[in-house]
C-alpha positions, -999 to 999 in steps of 0.1 A, spaced: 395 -63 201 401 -75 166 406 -108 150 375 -117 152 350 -129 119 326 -111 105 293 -123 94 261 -114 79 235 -121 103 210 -149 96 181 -130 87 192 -113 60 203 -118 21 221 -96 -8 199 -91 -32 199 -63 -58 176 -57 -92 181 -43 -127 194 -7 -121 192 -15 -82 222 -38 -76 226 -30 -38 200 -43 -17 196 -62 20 164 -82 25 152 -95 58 139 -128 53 115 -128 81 98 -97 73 105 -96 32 115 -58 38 142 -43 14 164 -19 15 187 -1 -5 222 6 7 248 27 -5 276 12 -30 306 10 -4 287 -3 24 275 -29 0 307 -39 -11 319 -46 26 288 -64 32 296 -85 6 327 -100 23 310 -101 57 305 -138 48 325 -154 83 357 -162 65 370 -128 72 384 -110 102 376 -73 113 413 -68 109 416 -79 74 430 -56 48 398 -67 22 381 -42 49 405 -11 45 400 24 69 365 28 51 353 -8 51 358 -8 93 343 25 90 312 5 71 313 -24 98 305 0 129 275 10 111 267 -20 104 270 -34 136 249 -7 151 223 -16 128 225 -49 139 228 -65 100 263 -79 111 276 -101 137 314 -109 155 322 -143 163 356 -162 178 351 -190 152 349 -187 112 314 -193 96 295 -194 67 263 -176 47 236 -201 37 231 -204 1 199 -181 5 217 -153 21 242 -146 -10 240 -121 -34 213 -127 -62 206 -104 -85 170 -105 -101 170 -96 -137 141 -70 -133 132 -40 -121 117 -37 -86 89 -36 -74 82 -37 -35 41 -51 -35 17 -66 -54 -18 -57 -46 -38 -88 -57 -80 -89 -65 -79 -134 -63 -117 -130 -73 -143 -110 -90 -171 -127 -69 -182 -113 -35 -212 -126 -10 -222 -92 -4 -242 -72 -27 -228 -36 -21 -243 -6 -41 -211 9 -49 -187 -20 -62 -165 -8 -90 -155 -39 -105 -203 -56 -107 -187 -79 -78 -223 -89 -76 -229 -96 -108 -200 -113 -110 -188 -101 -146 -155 -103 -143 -140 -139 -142 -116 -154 -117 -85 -170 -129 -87 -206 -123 -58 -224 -94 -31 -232 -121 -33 -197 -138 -28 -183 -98 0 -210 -87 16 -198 -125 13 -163 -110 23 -171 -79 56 -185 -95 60 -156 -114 57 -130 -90 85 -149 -66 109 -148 -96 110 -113 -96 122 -110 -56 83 -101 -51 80 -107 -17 50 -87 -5 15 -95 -8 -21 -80 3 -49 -103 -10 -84 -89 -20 -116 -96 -41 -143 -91 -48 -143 -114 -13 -114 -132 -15 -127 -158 14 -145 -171 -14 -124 -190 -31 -124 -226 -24 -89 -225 -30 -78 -203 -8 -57 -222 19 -39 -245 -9 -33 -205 -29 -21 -195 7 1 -226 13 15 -223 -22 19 -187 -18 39 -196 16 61 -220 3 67 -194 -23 83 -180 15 55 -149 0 49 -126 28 8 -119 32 6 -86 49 -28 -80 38 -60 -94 35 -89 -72 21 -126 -85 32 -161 -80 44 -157 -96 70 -182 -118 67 -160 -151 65 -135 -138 93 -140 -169 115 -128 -186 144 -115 -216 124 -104 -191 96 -80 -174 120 -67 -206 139 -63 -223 102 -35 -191 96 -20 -191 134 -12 -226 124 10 -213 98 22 -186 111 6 -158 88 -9 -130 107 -16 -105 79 -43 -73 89 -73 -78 80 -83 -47 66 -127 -46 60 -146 -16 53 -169 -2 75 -197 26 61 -215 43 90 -235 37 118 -274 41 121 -279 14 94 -262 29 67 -230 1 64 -255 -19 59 -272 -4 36 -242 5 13 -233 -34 15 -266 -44 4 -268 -75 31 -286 -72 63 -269 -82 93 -232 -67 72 -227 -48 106 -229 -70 130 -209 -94 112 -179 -70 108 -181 -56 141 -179 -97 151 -150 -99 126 -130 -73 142 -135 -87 178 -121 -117 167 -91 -102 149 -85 -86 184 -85 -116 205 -65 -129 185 -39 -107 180 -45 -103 143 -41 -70 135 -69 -45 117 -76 -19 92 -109 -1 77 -118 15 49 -150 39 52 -168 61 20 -187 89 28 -217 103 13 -246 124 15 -263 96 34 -234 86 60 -215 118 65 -231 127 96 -219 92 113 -183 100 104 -175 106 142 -192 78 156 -179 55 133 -142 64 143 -151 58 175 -170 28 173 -138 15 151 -119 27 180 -136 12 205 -130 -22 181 -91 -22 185 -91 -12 150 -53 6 144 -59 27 115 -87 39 92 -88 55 55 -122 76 48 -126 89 10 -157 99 -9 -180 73 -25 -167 66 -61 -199 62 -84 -183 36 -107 -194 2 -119 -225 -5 -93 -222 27 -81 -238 47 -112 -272 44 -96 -261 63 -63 -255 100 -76 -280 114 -55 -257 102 -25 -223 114 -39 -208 140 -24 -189 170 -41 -156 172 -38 -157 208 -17 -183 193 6 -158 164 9 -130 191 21 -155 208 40 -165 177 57 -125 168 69 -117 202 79 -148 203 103 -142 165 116 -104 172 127 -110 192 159 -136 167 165 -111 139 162 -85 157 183 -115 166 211 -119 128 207 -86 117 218 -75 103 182 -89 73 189 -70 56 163 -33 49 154 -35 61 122 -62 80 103 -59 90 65 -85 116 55 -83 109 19 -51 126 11 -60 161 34 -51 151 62 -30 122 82 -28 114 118 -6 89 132 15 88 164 42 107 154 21 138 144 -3 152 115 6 154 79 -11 167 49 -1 135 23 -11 156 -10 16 177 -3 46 161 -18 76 188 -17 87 217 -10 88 245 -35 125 250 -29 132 211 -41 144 204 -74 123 171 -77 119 173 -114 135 138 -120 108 122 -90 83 97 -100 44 114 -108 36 89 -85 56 70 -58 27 46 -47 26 30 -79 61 31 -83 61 3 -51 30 -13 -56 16 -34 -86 -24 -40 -84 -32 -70 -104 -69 -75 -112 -90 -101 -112 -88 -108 -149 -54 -110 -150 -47 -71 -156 -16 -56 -148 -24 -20 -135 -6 8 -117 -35 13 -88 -73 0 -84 -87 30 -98 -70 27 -131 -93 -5 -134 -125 15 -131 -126 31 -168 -126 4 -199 -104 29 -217 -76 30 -188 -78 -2 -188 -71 -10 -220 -34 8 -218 -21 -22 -198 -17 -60 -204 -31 -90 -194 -12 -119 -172 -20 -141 -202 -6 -115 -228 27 -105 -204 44 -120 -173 50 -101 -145 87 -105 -152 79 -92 -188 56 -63 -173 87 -53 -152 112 -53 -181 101 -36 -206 61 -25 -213 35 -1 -212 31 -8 -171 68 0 -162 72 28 -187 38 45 -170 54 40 -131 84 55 -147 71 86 -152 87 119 -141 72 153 -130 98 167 -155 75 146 -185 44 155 -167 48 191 -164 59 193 -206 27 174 -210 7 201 -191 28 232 -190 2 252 -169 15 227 -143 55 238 -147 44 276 -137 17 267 -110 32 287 -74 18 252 -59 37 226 -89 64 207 -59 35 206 -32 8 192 -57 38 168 -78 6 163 -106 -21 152 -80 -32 117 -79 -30 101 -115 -59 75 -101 -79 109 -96 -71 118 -130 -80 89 -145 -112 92 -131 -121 125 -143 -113 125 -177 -129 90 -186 -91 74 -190 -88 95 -221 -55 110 -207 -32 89 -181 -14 122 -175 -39 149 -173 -43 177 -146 -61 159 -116 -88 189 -110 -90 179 -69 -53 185 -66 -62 218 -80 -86 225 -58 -74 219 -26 -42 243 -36 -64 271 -52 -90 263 -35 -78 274 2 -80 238 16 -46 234 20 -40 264 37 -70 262 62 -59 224 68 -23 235 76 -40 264 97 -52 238 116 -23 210 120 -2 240 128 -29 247 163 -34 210 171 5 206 165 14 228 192 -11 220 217 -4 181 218 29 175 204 46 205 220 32 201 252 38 161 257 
């Protein structure tokens, strides 16, 4: 049947960035992507004033509009329309960024032992409502539209609702909101239902038998969270966790997924306690990084024998379980790729983590050495615009493994160089003080050299075949 218009569905825009022109956002969900140049071109005149039939579509273009059809980004209708104003192409006159992770506060009502940022000392301070709403501005002139709110205990703030409805009318998606749990109320979740925001709530959890208590420093930290989640579940909000291991808590690790489990809690990340900021004064609890290997590698069968009681488990970056099978996420390519124009690190190349000072940082572990820090700027100093255009932060996220590797050559010749891709730079920085934002991240190293990866793949290989072959 032909003649009849062709329109860009309501729910998506054009959009396109600097050295990204060619983008389709979903305004309900603020996800982008990136299309090809000659699908984007006929998307561009599938604005309702043109017919399937016309020749500004060509063989190729109708080609394009079956696709797109499929896809369901484009609709046919009898009678000619129009695009609202929102829906045409806009091109944003930075580069792009996907997320930003925000830290609203350096403040927390808890007192945990291992806070990298002295959250209980409060020494870091928060940035007053104008200075947010400015940011808040500033991160939707970029085509930001992606947010996951943390602290310190972001519930805190006594501006939090009039930040959120700000943030809102800013038509900012909230996809995240990092917290103890602690203020995770009733009234708290009815007050976002009402406006439709029904981000995860994502809040740590550290071990049964007393010990997420004890890491918190509160009493009564347990039963608050495991209140928090049951809320979240009856109200259909959905949840996260966050759990670190240590000398003290490592033998809980398998009730603790199963308690989560048992929660309605969808996915879980477990990594070993970081002895920064508060955390100096627990070395006697921090494990090594082998006995942090060792401890994943003996917990996976367990978790299989388990049923998986989770969606989605991330054991630091070993080992990944999620409904469509296992992966190993420090393993990046294959050694057969040529990958030497990829990014050192894609995570950072999606997601900005702005700190509570006003820092604009690749990740949260770049903010927990003073001398890190210092290699990025301040809100105050820099807009996120700026930051985006042309300073220290982009030229860092911008970073090949082709400028890694001539900065540590033993890297270039390694039999493991596309698997590893440089490690985790966060890792990195860790171990070397922030003296060097591209040194050799020694756990990367490890787990090659080390035989982890091999007995880990040993293992997804079994469990592989025995539940996803068989199902």
């Amino acid at each position: 049947m032909s003649g009849r218009y062709v329109c860009l569905k309501n729910r998506f825009c054009l959009r396109g960035w600097k050295k990204l022109p060619y983008a389709l956002e979903d305004k309900e969900s603020g996800d982008v992507a990136f299309m090809m140049p000659g699908e984007f071109h006929t998307l561009k005149f599938c604005n309702g004033r043109f017919t399937e039939d016309s020749p500004m579509f060509g063989t190729e273009g109708r080609k394009h509009l079956e696709f797109l059809e499929k896809q369901g980004i484009i609709e046919f209708t009898d009678e000619p329309g129009k695009l609202e104003k929102d829906q045409e192409y806009f091109c944003y006159d930075n580069r792009f960024i996907r997320q930003i992770h925000w830290s609203m506060t350096g403040h927390c009502n808890y007192k945990c032992r291992h806070c990298y940022m002295s959250a209980p000392h409060a020494v870091l301070p928060d940035l007053d409502t104008d200075t947010c709403r400015k940011i808040i501005d500033d991160i939707a002139s970029c085509g930001i539209r992606h947010l996951s709110l943390t602290g310190g205990e972001v519930l805190i703030r006594r501006d939090f609702f009039e930040l959120l409805d700000y943030m809102l009318e800013k038509d900012l998606k909230i996809v995240t909101i990092m917290s103890n749990g602690a203020l995770v109320t009733e009234e708290l979740l009815k007050e976002l239902e009402k406006r439709n925001c029904k981000p995860e709530f994502n809040m740590s959890y550290d071990g049964t038998e007393g010990w997420h208590d004890w890491l918190r420093g509160v009493e009564g930290a347990d039963e608050a969270v495991q209140r928090a989640f049951r809320l979240c579940k009856e109200h259909g909000f959905p949840t996260g966790s966050e759990m670190c291991l240590h000398k003290g808590n490592l033998h809980t690790l398998r009730d603790s997924v199963k308690l989560l489990g048992s929660l309605g809690v969808s996915r879980l990340k477990v990594c070993r306690l970081s002895c920064e900021g508060e955390g100096v004064a627990l070395k006697d609890k921090e494990l090594s990084v082998e006995e942090e290997y060792e401890a994943y590698i003996s917990y996976i069968p367990q978790y299989i024998e388990d049923g998986m009681p989770l969606k989605e488990l991330m054991l630091a970056d070993v080992f990944l379980a999620v409904d469509e099978g296992f992966a190993i996420p420090m393993e990046h390519y294959s050694e057969e790729e040529v990958c030497e124009d990829c990014y050192i690190c894609l995570a950072a190349r999606q997601t900005m983590y702005l700190g509570p000072d006003g820092r604009i940082l690749p990740c949260v572990p770049m903010s927990e050495t003073d001398y890190s820090q210092e290699r990025f700027p301040l809100i105050s100093e820099l807009s996120i615009k700026e930051a985006l255009e042309d300073s220290s932060y982009i030229n860092f996220i911008r970073v090949d493994l082709k400028e890694y590797r001539e900065h540590n050559p033993g890297c270039g010749i390694c039999e493991y160089k596309n698997r590893c891709a440089a490690g985790c730079r966060g890792r990195a920085v860790l171990h070397n003080n922030g003296a060097d934002l591209l040194g050799i991240d020694p756990e990367s190293c490890l787990f090659y050299k080390g035989g982890y990866y091999d007995r880990t793949k040993k293992l997804i290989e079994k469990y592989r075949e025995i539940i996803f072959e068989k199902t």
